[in-house]
DOZANU-297397 format. One record per residue (C-alpha): x, y, z; residue number from 0. Coordinates in steps of 0.001 Angstrom, whole numbers. Each point is the difference from the previous one (the first is absolute). Example, Ala and Ser with C-alpha at 12.3 -4.5 7.8 and 13.67 -1.06 7.14 Angstrom:
% residues 2
((12300; -4500; 7800); 0)
((1370; 3440; -660); 1)
This chain:
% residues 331
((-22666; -84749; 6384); 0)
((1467; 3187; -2055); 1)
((2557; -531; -2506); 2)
((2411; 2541; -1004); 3)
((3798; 1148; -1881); 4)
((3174; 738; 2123); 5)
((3307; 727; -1252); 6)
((2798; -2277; 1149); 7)
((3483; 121; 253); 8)
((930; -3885; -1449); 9)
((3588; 559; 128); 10)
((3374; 2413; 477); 11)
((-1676; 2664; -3465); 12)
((-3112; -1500; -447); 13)
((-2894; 1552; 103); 14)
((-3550; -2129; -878); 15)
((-3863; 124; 844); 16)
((-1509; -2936; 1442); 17)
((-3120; -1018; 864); 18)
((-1680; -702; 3687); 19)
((-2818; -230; 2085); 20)
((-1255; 1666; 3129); 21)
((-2931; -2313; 2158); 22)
((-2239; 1110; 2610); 23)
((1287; 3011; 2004); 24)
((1647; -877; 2973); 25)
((-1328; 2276; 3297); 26)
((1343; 3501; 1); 27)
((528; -231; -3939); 28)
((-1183; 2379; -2763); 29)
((-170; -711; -3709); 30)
((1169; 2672; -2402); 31)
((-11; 261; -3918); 32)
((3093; 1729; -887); 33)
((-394; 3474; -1903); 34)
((3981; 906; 138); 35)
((2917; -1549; 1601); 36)
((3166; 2125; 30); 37)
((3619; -1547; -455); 38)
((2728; 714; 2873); 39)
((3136; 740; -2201); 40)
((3001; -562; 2135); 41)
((-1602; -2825; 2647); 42)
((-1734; -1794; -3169); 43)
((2580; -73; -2451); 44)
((2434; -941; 2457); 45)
((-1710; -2886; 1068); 46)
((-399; -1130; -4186); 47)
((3710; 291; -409); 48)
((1075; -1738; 3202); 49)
((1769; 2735; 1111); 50)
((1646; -246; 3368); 51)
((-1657; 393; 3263); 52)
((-2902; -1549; -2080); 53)
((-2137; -3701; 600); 54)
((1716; -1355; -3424); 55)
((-2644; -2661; 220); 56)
((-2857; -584; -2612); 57)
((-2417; 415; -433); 58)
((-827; 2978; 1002); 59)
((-3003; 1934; 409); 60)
((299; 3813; -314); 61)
((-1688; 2809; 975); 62)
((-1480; 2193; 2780); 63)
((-2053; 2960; -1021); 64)
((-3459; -1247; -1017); 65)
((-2929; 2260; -869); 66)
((-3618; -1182; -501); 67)
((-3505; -617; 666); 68)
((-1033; -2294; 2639); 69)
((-2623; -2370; -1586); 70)
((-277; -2354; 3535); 71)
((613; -364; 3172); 72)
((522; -2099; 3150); 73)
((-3454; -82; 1947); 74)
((2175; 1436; 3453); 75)
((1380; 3202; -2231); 76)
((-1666; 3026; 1181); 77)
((1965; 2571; -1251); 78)
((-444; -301; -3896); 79)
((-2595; -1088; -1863); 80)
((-785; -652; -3626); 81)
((1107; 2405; -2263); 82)
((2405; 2405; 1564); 83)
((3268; 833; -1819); 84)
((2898; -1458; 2117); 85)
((3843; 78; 53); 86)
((1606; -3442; 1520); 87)
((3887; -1009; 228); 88)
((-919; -2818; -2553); 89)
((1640; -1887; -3085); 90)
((-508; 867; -3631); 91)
((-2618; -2070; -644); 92)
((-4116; 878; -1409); 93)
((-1532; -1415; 2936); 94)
((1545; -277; 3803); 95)
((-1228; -507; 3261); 96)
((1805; 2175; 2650); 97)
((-1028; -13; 3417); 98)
((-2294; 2790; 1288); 99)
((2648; 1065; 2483); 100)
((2601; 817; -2826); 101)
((-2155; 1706; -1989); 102)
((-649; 3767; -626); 103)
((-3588; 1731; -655); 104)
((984; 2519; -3124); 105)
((-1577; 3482; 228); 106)
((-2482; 1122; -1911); 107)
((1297; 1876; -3043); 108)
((3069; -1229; -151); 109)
((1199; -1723; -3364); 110)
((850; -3780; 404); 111)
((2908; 733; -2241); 112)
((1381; 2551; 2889); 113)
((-1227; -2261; 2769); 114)
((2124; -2863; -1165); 115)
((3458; 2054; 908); 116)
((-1451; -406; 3685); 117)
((2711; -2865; 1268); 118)
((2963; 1433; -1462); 119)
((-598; 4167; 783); 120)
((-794; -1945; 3330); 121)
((3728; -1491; 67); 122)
((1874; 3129; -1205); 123)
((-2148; 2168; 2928); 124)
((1366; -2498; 2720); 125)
((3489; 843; -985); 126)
((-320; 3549; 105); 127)
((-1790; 14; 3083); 128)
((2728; -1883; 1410); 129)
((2731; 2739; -962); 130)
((-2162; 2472; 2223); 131)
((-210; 2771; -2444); 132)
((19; 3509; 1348); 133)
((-1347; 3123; -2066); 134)
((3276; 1700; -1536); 135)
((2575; -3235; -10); 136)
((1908; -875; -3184); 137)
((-822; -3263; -1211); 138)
((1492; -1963; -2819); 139)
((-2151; -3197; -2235); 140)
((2648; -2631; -1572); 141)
((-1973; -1581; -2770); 142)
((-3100; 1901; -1639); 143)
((-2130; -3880; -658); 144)
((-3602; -257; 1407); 145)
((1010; -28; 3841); 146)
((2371; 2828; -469); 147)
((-2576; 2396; -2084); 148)
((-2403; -287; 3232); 149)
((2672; -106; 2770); 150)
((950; 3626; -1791); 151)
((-3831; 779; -276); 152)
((-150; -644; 3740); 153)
((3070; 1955; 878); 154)
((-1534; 2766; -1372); 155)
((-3110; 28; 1409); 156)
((2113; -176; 3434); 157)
((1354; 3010; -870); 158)
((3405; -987; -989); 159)
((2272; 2211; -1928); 160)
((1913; -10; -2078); 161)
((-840; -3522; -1311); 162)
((2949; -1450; -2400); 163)
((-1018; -2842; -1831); 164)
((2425; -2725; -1708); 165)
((-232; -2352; -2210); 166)
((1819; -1459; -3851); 167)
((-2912; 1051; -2359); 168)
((-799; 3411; -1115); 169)
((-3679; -831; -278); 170)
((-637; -1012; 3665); 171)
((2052; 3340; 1102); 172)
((-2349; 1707; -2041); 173)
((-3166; -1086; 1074); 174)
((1110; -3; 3806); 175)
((802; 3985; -1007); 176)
((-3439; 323; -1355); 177)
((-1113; -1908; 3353); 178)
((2002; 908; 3293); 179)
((3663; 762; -541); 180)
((2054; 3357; 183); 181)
((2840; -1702; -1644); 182)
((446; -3038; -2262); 183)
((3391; -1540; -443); 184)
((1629; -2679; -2211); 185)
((2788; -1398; 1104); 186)
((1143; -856; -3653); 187)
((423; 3885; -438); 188)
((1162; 1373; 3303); 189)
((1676; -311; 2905); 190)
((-2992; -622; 2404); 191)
((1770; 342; 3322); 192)
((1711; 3307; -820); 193)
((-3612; 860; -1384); 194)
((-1976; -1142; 3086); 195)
((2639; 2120; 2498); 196)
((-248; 2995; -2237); 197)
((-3756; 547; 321); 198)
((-162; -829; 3493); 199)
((2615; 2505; 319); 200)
((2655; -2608; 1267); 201)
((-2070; -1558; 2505); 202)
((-1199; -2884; -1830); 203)
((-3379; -1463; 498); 204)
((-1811; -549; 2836); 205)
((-2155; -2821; -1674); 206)
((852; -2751; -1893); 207)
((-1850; -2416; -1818); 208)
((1710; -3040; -1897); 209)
((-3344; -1823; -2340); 210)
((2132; -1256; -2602); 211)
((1173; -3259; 1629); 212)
((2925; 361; -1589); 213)
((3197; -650; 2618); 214)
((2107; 2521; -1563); 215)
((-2328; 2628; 700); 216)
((-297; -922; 3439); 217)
((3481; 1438; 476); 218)
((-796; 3128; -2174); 219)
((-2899; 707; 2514); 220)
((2638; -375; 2783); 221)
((2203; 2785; -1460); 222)
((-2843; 2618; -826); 223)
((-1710; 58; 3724); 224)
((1867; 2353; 2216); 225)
((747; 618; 3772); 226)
((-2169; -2251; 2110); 227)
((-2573; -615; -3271); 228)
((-2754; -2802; -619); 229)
((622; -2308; -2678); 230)
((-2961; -2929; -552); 231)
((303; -2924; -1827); 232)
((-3449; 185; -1850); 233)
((1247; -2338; -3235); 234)
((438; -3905; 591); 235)
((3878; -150; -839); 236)
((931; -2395; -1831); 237)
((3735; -940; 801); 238)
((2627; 485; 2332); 239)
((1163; 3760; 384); 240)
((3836; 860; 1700); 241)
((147; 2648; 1616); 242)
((2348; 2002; 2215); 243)
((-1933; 852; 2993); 244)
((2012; 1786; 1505); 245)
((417; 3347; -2236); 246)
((-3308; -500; -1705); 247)
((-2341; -726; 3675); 248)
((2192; -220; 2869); 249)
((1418; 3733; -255); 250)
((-2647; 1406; -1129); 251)
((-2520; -1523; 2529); 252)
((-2461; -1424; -2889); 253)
((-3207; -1743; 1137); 254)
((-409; -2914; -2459); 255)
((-3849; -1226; -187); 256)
((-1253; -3152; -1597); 257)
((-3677; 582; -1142); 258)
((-1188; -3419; -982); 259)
((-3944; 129; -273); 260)
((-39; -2860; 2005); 261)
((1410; 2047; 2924); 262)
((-3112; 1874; 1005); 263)
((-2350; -323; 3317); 264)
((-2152; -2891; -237); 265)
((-3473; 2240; 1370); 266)
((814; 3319; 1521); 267)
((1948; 2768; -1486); 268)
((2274; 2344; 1953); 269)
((2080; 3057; -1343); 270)
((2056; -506; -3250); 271)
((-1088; -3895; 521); 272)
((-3404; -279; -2111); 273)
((-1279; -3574; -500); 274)
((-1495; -1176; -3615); 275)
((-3773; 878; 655); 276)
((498; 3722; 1076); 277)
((2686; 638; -2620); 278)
((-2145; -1039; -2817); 279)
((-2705; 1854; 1214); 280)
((1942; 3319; -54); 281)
((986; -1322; -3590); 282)
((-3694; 36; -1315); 283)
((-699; 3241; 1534); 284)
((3382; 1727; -1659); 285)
((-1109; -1472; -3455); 286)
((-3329; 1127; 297); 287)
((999; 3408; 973); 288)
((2820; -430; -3208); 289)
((2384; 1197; 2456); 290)
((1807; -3396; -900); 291)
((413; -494; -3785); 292)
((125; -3660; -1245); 293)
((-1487; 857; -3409); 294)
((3198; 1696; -1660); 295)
((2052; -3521; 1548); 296)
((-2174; -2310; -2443); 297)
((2028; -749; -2986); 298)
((-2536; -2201; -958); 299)
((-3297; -2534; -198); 300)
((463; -2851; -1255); 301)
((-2688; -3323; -301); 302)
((843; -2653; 2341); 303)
((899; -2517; -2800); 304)
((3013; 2427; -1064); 305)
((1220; -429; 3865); 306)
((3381; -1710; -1471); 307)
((405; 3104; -1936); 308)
((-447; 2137; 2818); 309)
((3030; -1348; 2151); 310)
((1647; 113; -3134); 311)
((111; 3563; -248); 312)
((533; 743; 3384); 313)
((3186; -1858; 123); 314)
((1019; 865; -3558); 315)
((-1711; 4014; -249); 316)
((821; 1827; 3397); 317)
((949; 2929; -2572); 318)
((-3517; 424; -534); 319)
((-2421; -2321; 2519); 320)
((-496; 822; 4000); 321)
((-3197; -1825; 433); 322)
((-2338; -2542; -2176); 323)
((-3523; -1297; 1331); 324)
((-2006; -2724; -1243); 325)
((-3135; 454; -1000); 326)
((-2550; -3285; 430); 327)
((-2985; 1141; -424); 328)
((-484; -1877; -3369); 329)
((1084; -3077; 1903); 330)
């Protein structure tokens, strides 16, 4: 029997730590001590508010990037053993019990800390994969959060260019410069269609990708791809969106392309279709090379117990927080 601390959504706003308790290990089950767990922005704080296209049911019980050490195991795991640093889609929580088949061997050298962006660099690289990116094509980011800073970091290392990145705040513009982007708009201070055609030299973008969730900006990406251009649908939206099809995708022959995670092969992976185990495997091997940058997207660390103050600022701060992990190892 193992006891450990969770946080828990109680109701619409409320966020709490509760106690619980893991017993014996079921076959094909690890059991992990948490070092970090790291906070999905748009998918967790949607679910906190109740936003729609969300459960609205409580409680709730968030989380799915889960770094630790695995301190037991099933006697039928082979693969892991006691010890090893791992990565598992599990909730924020000190002590969890994924199953060996959902879990992820970290490499050696790599910083937990980095290792913890695993699920969600794994979620923006399915959407870019899924726009088919070709060295040279114009590609445009709506909404510089967590999953838009790596779907730009990805773009670029698939040899996109220019890469025009949008998004309300000044600060994430100027960290996704620092990061990926040729160009960093604000639509509070210019016209970003007129912007968008300009340096594409009239064209408009080849590649769109909407993160924001926002329904509004669903139409915006609409407008900025050009002839026959991709747009995917990485963000969760979160309304209902109008939108005249015909001059904004029927003339111009868009391809519209919903990139749910959950819409990935099941075991094998074919072109521009990657399923969850090979994906994060490239992801590990791009942080350890630092060809993907996850460090510069931490706005902070905080100690589990302040986990109410962490949602807080990521609804209330978005001027000045991308990312927040949790850090249990006191726990």
């Amino acid at each position: 029997m193992w006891r450990g601390i969770g946080v828990v959504f109680e109701d619409k706003g409320v966020v709490s730590l509760e106690e619980y308790e893991i017993g014996s290990l079921e076959p094909g089950r690890l059991l992990v001590k948490t070092f970090y767990t790291l906070i999905s922005p748009g998918t967790e704080t949607a679910f906190l508010l109740g936003l729609p296209n969300t459960p609205s049911v409580y409680p709730q019980y968030p989380g799915y990037s889960n770094v630790g050490v695995v301190e037991d195991l099933a006697e039928d795991v082979e693969l892991f053993k006691v010890g090893d640093i791992v990565a598992s889609p599990s909730r924020h929580a000190s002590i969890v019990n994924p199953k060996a088949e959902n879990t992820f061997k970290i490499p050696e050298g790599l910083d937990p800390i980095e290792a913890v962006f695993f699920y969600l660099s794994a979620i923006a690289l399915q959407g870019v994969r899924k726009s088919e990116p070709e060295i040279g094509e114009s590609a445009v980011v709506l909404g510089l959060g967590l999953i838009g800073q790596l779907a730009a970091q990805f773009l670029a290392l698939s040899g996109a260019t220019p890469i025009i990145g949008v998004d309300l705040y000044d600060y994430r513009v100027k960290v996704a410069e620092s990061l990926s982007i040729d160009y960093g708009l604000n639509p509070l201070k210019i016209d970003v269609a007129s912007e968008v055609y300009r340096v594409t030299d009239g064209r408009g973008a080849s590649i769109v990708i909407e993160s924001t969730g926002n329904p509004e900006a669903v139409n915006l990406a609409f407008k900025l791809a050009g002839r026959r251009g991709r747009v995917v649908l990485l963000g969760s939206t979160r309304g209902l969106s109008t939108v005249n099809f015909y001059s904004d995708v029927h003339r111009k022959g868009l391809i519209i392309i919903g990139a749910h995670n959950s819409i990935r092969p099941r075991t094998e992976s074919s072109r521009w279709f990657w399923n969850l185990r090979d994906d994060v495997e490239v992801v590990f091997k791009l942080l350890s090379k630092k060809r993907l940058k996850v460090r510069e997207l931490i706005s902070s660390i905080l100690d589990y117990r302040s986990a109410g103050e962490a949602y807080r600022l990521l609804i209330d701060s978005k001027d000045r927080v991308i990312s927040i992990a949790l850090d249990w190892r006191r726990g």
